[in-house]
N, CA, C and O atoms as a Maestro MAE file, in Angstrom:
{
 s_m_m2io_version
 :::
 2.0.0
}

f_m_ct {
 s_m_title
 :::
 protein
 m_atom[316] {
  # First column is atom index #
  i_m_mmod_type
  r_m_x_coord
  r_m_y_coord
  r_m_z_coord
  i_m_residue_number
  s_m_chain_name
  s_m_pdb_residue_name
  s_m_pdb_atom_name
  i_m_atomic_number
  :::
  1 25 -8.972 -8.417 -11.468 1 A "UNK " " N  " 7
  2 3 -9.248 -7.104 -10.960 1 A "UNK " " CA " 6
  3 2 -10.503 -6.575 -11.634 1 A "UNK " " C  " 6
  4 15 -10.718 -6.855 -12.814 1 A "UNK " " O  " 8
  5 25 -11.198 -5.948 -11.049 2 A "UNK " " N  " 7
  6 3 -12.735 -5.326 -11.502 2 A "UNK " " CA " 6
  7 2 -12.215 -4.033 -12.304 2 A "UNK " " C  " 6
  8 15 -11.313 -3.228 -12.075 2 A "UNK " " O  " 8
  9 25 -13.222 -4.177 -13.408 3 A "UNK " " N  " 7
  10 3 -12.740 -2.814 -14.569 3 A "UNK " " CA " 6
  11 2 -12.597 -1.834 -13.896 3 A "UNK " " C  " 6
  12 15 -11.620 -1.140 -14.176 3 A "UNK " " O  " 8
  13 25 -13.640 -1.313 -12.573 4 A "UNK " " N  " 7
  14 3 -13.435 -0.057 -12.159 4 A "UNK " " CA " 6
  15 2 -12.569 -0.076 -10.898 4 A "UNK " " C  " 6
  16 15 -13.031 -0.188 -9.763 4 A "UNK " " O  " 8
  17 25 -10.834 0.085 -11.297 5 A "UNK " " N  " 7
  18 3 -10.568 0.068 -9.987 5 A "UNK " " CA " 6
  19 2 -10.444 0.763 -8.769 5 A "UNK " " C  " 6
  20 15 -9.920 0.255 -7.778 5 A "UNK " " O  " 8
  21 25 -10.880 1.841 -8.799 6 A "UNK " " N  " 7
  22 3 -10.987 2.864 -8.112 6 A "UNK " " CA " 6
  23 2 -12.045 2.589 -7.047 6 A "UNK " " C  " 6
  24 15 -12.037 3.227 -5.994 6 A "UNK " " O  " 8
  25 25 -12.871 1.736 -7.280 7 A "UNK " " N  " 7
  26 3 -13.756 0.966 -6.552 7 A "UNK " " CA " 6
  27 2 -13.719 -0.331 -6.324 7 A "UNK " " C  " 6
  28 15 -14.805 -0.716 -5.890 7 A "UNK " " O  " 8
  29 25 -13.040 -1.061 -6.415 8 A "UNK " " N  " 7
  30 3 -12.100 -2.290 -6.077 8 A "UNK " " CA " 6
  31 2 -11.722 -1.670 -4.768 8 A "UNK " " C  " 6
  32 15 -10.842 -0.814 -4.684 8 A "UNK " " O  " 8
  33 25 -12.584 -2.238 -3.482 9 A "UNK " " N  " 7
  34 3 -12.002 -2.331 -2.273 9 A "UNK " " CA " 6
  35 2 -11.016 -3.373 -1.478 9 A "UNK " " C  " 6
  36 15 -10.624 -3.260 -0.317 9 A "UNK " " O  " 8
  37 25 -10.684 -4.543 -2.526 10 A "UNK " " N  " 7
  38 3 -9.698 -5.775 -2.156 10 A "UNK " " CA " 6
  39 2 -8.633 -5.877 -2.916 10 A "UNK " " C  " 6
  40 15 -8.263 -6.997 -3.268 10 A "UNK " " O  " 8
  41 25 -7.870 -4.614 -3.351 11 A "UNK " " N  " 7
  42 3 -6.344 -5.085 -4.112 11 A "UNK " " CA " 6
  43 2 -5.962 -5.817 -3.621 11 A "UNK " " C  " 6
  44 15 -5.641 -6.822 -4.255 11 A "UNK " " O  " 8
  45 25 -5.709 -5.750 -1.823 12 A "UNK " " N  " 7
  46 3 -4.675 -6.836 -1.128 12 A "UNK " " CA " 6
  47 2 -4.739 -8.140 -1.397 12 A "UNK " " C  " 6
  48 15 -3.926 -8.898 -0.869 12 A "UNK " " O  " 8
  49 25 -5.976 -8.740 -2.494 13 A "UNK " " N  " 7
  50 3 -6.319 -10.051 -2.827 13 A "UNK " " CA " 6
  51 2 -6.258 -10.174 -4.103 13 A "UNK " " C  " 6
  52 15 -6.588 -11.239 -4.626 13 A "UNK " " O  " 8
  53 25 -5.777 -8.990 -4.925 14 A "UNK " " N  " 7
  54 3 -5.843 -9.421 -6.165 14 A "UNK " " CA " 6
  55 2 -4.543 -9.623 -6.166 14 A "UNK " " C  " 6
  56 15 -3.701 -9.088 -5.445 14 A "UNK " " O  " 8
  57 25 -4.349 -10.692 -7.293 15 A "UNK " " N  " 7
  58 3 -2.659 -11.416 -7.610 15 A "UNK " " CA " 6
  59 2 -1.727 -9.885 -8.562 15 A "UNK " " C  " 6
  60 15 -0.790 -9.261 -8.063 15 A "UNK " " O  " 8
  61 25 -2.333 -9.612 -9.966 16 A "UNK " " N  " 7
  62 3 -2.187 -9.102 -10.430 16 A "UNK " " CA " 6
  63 2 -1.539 -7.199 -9.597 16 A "UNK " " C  " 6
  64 15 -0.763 -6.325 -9.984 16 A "UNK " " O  " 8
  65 25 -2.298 -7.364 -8.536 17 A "UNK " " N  " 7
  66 3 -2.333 -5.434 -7.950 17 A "UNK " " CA " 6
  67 2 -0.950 -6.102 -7.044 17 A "UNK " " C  " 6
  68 15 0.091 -5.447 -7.096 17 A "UNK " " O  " 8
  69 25 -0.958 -7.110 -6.409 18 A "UNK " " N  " 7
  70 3 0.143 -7.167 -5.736 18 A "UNK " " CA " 6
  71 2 1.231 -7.543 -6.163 18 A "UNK " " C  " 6
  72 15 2.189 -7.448 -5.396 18 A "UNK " " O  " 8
  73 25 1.458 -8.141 -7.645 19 A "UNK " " N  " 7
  74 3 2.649 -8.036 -8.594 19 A "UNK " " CA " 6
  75 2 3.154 -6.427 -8.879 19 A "UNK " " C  " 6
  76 15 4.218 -5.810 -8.830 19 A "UNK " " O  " 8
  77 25 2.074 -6.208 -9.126 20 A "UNK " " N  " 7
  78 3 2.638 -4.142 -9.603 20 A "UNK " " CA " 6
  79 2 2.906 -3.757 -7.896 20 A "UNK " " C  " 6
  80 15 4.120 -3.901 -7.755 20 A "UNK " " O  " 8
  81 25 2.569 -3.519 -7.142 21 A "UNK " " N  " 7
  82 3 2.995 -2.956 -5.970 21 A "UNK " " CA " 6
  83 2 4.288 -3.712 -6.002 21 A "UNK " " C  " 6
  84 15 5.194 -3.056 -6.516 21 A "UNK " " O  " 8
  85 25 4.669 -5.065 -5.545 22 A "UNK " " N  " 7
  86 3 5.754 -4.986 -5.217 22 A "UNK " " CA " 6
  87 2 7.260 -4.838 -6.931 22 A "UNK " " C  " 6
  88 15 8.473 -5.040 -6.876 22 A "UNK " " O  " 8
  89 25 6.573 -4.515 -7.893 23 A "UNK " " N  " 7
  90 3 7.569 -4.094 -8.923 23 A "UNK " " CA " 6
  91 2 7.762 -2.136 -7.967 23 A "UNK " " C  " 6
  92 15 8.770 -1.596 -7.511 23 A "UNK " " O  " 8
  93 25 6.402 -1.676 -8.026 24 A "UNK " " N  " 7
  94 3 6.744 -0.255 -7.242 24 A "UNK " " CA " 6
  95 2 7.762 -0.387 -5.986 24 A "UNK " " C  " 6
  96 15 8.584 0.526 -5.907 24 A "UNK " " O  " 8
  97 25 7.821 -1.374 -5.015 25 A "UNK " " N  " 7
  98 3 8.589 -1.249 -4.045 25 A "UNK " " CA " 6
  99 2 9.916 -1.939 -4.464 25 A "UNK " " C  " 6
  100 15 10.610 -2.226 -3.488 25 A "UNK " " O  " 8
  101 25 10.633 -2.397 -6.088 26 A "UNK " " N  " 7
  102 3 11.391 -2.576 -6.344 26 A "UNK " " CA " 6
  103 2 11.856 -1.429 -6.202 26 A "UNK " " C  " 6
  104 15 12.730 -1.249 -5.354 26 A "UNK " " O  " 8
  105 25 11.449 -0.507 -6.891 27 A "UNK " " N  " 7
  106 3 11.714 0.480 -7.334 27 A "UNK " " CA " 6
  107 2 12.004 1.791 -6.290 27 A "UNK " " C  " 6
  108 15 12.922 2.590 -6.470 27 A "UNK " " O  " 8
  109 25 11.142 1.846 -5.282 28 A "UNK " " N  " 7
  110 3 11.059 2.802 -4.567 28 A "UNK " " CA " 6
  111 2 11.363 2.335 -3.163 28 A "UNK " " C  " 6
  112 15 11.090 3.143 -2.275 28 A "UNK " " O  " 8
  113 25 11.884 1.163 -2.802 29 A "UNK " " N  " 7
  114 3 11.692 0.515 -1.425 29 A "UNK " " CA " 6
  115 2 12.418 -1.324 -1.607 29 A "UNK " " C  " 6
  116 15 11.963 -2.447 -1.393 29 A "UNK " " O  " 8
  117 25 13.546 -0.849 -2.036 30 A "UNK " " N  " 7
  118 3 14.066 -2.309 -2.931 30 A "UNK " " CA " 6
  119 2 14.116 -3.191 -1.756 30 A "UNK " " C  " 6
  120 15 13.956 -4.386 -2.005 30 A "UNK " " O  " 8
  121 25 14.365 -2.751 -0.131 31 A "UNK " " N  " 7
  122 3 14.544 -3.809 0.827 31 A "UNK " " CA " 6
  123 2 13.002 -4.787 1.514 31 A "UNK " " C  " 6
  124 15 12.917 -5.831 2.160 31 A "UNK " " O  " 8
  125 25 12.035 -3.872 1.008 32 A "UNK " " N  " 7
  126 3 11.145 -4.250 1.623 32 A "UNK " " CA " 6
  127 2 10.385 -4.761 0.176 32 A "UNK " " C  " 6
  128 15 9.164 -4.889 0.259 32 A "UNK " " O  " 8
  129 25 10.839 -4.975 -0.764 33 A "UNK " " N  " 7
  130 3 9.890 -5.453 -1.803 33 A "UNK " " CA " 6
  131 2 10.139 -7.420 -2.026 33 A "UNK " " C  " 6
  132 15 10.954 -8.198 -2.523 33 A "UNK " " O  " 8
  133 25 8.585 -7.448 -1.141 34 A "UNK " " N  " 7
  134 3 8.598 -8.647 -0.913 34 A "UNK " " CA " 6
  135 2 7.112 -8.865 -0.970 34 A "UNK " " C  " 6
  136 15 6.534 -7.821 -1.272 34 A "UNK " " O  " 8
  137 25 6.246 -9.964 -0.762 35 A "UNK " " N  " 7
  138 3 5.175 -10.280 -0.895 35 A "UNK " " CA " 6
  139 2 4.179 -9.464 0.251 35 A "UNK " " C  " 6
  140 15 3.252 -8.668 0.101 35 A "UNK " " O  " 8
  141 25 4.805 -10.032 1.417 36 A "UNK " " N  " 7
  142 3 4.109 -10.162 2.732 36 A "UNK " " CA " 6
  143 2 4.157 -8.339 2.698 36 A "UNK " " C  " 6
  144 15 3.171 -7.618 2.848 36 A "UNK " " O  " 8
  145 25 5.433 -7.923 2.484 37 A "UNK " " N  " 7
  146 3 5.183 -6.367 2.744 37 A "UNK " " CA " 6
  147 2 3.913 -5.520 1.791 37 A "UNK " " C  " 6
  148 15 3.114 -4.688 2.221 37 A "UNK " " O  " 8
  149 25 4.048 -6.062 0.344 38 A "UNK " " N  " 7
  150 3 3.025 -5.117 -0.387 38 A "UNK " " CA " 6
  151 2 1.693 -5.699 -0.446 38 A "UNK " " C  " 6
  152 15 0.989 -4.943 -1.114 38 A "UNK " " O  " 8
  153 25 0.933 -6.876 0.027 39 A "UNK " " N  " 7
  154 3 -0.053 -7.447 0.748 39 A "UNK " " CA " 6
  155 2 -0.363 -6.276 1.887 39 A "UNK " " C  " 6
  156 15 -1.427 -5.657 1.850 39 A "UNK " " O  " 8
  157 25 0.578 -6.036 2.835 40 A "UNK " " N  " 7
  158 3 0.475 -5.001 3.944 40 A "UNK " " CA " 6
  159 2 0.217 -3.750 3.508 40 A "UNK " " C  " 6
  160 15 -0.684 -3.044 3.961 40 A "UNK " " O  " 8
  161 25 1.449 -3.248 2.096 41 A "UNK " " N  " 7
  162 3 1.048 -2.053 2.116 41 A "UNK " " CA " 6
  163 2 -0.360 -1.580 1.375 41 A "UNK " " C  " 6
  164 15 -0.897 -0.476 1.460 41 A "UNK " " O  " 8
  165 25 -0.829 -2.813 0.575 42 A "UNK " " N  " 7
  166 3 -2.271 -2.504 -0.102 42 A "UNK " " CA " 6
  167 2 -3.446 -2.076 1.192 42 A "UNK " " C  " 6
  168 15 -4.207 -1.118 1.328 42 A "UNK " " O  " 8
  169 25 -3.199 -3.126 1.907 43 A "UNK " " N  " 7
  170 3 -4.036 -3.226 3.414 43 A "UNK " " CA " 6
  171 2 -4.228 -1.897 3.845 43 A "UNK " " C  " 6
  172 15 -5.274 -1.249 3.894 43 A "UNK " " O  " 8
  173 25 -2.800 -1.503 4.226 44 A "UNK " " N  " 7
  174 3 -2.704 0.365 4.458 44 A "UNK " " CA " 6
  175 2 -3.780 1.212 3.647 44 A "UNK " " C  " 6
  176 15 -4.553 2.077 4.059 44 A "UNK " " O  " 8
  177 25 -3.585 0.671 2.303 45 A "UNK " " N  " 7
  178 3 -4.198 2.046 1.403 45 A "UNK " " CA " 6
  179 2 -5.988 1.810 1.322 45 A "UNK " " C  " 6
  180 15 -6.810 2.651 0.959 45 A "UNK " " O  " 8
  181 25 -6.243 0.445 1.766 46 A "UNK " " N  " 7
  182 3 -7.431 -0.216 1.856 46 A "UNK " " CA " 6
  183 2 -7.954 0.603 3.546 46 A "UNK " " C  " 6
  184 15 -9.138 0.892 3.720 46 A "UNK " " O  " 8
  185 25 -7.306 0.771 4.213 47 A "UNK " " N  " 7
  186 3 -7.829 1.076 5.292 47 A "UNK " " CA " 6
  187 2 -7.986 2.493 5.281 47 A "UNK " " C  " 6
  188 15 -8.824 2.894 6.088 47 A "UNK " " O  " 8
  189 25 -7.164 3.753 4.287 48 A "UNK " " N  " 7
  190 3 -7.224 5.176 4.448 48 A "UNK " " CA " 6
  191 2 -7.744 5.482 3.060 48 A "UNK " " C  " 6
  192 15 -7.554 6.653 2.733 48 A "UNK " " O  " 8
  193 25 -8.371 4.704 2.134 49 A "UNK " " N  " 7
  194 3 -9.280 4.730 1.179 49 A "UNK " " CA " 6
  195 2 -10.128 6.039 1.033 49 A "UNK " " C  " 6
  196 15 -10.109 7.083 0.380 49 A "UNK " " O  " 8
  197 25 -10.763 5.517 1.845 50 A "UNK " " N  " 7
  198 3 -12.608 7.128 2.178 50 A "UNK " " CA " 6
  199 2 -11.103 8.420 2.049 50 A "UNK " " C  " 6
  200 15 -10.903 9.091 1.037 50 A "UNK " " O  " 8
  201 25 -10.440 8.471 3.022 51 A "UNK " " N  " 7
  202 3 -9.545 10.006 3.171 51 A "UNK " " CA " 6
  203 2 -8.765 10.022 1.982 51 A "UNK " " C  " 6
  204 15 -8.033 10.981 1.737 51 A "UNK " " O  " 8
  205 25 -8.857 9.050 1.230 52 A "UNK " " N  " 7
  206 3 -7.868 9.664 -0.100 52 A "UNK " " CA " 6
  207 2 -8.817 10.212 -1.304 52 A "UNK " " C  " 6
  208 15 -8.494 11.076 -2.119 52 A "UNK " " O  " 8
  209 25 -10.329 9.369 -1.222 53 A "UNK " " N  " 7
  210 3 -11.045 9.925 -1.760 53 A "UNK " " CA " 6
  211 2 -10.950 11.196 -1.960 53 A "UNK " " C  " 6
  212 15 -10.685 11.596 -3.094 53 A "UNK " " O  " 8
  213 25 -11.135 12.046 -0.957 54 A "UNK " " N  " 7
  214 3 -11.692 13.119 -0.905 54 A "UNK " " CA " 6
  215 2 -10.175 13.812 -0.599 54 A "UNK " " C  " 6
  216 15 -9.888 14.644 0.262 54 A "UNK " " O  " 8
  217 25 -9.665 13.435 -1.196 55 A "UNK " " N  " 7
  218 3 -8.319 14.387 -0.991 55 A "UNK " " CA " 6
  219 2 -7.580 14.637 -2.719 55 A "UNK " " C  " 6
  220 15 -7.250 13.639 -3.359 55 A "UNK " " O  " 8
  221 25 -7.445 15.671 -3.151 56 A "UNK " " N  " 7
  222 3 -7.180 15.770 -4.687 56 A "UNK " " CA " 6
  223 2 -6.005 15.575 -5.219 56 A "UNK " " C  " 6
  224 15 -5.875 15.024 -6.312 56 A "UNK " " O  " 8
  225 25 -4.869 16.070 -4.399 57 A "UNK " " N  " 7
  226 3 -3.712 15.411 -4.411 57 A "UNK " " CA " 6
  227 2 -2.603 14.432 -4.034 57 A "UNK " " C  " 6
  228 15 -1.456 14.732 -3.705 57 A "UNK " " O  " 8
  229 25 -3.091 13.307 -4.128 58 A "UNK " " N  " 7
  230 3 -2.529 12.270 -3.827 58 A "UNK " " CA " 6
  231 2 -0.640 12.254 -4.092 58 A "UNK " " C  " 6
  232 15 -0.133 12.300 -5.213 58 A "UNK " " O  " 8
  233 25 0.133 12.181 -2.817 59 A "UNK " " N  " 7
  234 3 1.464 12.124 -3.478 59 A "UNK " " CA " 6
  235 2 2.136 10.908 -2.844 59 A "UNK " " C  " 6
  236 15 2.910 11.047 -1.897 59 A "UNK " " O  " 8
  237 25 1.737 9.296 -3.549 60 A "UNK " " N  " 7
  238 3 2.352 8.643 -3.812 60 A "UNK " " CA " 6
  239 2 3.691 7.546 -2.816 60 A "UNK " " C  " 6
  240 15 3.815 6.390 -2.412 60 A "UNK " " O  " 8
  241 25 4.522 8.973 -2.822 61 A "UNK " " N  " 7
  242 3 6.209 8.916 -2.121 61 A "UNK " " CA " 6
  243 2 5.520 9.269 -1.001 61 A "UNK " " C  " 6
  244 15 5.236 8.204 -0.453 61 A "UNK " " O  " 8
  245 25 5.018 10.335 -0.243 62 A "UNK " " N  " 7
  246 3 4.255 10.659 1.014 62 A "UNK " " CA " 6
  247 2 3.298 9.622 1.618 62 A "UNK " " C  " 6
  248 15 3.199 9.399 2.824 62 A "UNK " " O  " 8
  249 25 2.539 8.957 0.550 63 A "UNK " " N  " 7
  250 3 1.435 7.351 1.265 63 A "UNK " " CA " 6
  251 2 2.802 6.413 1.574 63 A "UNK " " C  " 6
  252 15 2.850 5.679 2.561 63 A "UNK " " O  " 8
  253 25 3.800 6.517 0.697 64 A "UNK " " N  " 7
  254 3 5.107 5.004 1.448 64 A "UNK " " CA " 6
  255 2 5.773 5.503 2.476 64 A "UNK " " C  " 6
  256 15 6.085 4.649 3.306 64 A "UNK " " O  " 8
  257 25 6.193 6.887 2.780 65 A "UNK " " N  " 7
  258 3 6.276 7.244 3.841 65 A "UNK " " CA " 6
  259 2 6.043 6.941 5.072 65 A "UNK " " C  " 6
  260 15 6.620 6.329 5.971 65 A "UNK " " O  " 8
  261 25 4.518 7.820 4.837 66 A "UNK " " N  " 7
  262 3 3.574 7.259 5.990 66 A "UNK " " CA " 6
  263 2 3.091 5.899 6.538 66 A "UNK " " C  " 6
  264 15 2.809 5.589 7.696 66 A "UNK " " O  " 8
  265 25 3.068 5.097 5.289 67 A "UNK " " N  " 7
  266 3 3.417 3.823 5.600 67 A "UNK " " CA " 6
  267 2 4.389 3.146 5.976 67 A "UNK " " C  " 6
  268 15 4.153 2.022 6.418 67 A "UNK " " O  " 8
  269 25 5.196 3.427 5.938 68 A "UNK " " N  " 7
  270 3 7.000 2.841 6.406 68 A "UNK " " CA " 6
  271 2 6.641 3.733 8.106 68 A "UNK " " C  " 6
  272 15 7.381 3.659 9.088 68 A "UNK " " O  " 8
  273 25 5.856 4.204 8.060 69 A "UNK " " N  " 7
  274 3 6.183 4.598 9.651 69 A "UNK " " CA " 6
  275 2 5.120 3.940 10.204 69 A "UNK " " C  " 6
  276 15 5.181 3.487 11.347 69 A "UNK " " O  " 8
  277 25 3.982 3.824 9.389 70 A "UNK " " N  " 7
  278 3 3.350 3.027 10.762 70 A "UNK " " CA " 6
  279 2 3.399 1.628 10.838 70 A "UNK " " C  " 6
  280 15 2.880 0.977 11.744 70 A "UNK " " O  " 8
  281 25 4.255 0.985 9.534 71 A "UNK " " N  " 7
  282 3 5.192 0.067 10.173 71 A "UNK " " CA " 6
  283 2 5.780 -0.194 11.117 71 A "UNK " " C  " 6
  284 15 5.491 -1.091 11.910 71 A "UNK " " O  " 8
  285 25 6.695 0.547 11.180 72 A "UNK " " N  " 7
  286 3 8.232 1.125 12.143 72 A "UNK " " CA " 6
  287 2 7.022 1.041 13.507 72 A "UNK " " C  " 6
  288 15 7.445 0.299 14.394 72 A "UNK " " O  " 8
  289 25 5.735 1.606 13.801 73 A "UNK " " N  " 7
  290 3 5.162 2.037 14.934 73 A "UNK " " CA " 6
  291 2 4.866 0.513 15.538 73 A "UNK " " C  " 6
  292 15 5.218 -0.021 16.590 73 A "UNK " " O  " 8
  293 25 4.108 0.072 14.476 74 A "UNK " " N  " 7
  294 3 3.587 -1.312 14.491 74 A "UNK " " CA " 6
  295 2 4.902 -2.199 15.174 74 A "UNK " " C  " 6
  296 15 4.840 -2.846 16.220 74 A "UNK " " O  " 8
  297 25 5.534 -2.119 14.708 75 A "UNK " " N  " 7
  298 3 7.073 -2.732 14.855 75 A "UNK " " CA " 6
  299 2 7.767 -3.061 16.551 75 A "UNK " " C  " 6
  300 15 8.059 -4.105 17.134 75 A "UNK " " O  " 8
  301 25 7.834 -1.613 16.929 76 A "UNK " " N  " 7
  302 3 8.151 -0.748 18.269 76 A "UNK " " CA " 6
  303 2 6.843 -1.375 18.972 76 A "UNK " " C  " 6
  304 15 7.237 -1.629 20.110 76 A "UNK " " O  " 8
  305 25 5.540 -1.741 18.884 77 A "UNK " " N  " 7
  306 3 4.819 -1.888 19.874 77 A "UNK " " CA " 6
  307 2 4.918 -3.163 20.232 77 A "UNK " " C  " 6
  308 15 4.686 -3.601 21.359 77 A "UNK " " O  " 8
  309 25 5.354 -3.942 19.038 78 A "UNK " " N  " 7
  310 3 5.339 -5.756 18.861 78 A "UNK " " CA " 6
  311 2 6.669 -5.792 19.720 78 A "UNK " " C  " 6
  312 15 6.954 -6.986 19.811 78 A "UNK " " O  " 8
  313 25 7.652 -5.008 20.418 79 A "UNK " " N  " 7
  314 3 8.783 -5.711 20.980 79 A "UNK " " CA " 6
  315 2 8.576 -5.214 22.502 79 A "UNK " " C  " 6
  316 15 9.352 -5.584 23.383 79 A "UNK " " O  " 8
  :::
 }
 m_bond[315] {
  # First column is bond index #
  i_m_from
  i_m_to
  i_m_order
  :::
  1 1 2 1
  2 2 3 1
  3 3 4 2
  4 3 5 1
  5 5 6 1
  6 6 7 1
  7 7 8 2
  8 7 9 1
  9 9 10 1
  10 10 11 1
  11 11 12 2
  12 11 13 1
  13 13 14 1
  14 14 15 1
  15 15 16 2
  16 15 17 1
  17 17 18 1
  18 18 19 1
  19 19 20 2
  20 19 21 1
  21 21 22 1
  22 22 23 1
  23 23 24 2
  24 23 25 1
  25 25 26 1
  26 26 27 1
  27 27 28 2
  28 27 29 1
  29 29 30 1
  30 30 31 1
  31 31 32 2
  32 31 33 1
  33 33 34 1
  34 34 35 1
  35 35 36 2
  36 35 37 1
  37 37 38 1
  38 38 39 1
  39 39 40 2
  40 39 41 1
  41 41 42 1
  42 42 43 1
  43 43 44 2
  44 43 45 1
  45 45 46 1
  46 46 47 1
  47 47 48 2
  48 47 49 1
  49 49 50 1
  50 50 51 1
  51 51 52 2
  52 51 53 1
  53 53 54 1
  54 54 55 1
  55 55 56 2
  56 55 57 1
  57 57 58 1
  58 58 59 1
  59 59 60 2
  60 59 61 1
  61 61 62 1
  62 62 63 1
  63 63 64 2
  64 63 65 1
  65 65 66 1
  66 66 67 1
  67 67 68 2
  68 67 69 1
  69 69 70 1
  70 70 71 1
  71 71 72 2
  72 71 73 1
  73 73 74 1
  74 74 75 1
  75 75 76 2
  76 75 77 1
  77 77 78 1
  78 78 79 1
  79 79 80 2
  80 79 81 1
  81 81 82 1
  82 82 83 1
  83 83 84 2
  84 83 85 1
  85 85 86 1
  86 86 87 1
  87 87 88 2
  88 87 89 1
  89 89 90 1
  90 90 91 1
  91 91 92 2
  92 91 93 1
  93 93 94 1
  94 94 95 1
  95 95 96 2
  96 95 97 1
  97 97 98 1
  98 98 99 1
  99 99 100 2
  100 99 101 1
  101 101 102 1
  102 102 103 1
  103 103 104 2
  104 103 105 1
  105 105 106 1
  106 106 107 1
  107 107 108 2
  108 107 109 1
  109 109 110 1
  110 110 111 1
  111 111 112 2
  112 111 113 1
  113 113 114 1
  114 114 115 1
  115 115 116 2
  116 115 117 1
  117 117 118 1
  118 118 119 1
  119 119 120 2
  120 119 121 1
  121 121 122 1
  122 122 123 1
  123 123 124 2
  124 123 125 1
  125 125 126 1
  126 126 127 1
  127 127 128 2
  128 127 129 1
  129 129 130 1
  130 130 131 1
  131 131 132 2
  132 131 133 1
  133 133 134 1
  134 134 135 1
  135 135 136 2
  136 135 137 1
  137 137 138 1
  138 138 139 1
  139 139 140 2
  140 139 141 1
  141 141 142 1
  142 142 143 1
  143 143 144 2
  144 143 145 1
  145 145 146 1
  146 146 147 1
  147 147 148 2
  148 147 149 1
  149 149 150 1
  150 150 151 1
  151 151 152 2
  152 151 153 1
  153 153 154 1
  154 154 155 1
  155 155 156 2
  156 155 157 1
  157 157 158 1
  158 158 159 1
  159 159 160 2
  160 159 161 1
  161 161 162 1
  162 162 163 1
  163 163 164 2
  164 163 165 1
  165 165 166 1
  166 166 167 1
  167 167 168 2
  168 167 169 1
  169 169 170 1
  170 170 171 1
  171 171 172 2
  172 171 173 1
  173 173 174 1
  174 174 175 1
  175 175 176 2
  176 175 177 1
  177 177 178 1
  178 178 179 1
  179 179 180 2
  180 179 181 1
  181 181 182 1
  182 182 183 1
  183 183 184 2
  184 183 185 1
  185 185 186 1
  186 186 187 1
  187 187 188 2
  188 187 189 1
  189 189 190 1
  190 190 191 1
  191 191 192 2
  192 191 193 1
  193 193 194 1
  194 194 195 1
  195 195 196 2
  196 195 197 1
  197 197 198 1
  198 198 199 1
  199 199 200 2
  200 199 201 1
  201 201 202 1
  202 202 203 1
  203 203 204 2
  204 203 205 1
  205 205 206 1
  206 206 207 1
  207 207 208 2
  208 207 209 1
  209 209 210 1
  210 210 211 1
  211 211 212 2
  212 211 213 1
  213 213 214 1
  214 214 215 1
  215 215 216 2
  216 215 217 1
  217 217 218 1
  218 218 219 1
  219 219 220 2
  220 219 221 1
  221 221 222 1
  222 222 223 1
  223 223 224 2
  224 223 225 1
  225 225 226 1
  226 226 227 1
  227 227 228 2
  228 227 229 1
  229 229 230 1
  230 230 231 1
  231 231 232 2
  232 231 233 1
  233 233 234 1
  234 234 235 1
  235 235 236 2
  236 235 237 1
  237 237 238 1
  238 238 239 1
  239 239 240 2
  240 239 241 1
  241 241 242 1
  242 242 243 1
  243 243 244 2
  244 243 245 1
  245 245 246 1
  246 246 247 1
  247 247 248 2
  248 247 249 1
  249 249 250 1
  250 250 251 1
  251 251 252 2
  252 251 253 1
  253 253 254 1
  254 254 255 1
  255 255 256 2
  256 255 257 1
  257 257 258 1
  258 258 259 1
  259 259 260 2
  260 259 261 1
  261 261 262 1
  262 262 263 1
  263 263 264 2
  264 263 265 1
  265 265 266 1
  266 266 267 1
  267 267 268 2
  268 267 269 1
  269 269 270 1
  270 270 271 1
  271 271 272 2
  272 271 273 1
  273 273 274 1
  274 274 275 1
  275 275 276 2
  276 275 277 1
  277 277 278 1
  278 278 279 1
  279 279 280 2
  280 279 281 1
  281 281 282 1
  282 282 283 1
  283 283 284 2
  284 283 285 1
  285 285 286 1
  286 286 287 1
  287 287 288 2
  288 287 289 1
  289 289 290 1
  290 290 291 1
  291 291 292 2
  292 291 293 1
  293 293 294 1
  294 294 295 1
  295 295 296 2
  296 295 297 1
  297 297 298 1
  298 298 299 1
  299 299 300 2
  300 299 301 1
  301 301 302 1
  302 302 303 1
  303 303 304 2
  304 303 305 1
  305 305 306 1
  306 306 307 1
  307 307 308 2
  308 307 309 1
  309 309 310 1
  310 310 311 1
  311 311 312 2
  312 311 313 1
  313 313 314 1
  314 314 315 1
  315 315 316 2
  :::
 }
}
């Protein structure tokens, strides 16, 4: 991982960022804490990046949220 990670635009490829995500989705999301899912959910946060920038309060439980739904959306369109 690059010292500055805040500018690290490829977590979804680092080994290390996707060990801690899926210990977080032990924790917060025990059914979905699996590889393929926190690969995905880095992807998510890789794609709404610029809008979190500029947003001051980041809450965390609200980004897995929103992510568990546009899962669920993703999901519903694939059947």
């Amino acid at each position: 991982m690059s010292d500055d990670i805040f500018k690290d635009r490829h977590l979804s490829e680092d080994e290390e960022t996707i060990e801690k995500t899926i210990n977080y989705l032990k924790l917060n999301d025990p059914e979905n804490a699996n590889r393929n899912y926190a690969i995905g959910f880095l992807r998510f946060m890789e794609r709404v990046a610029f809008q979190i920038e500029k947003k001051q309060d980041l809450n965390y439980d609200d980004f897995l949220r929103e992510f568990k739904k546009s899962e669920q959306n993703n999901t519903d369109l694939a059947d």
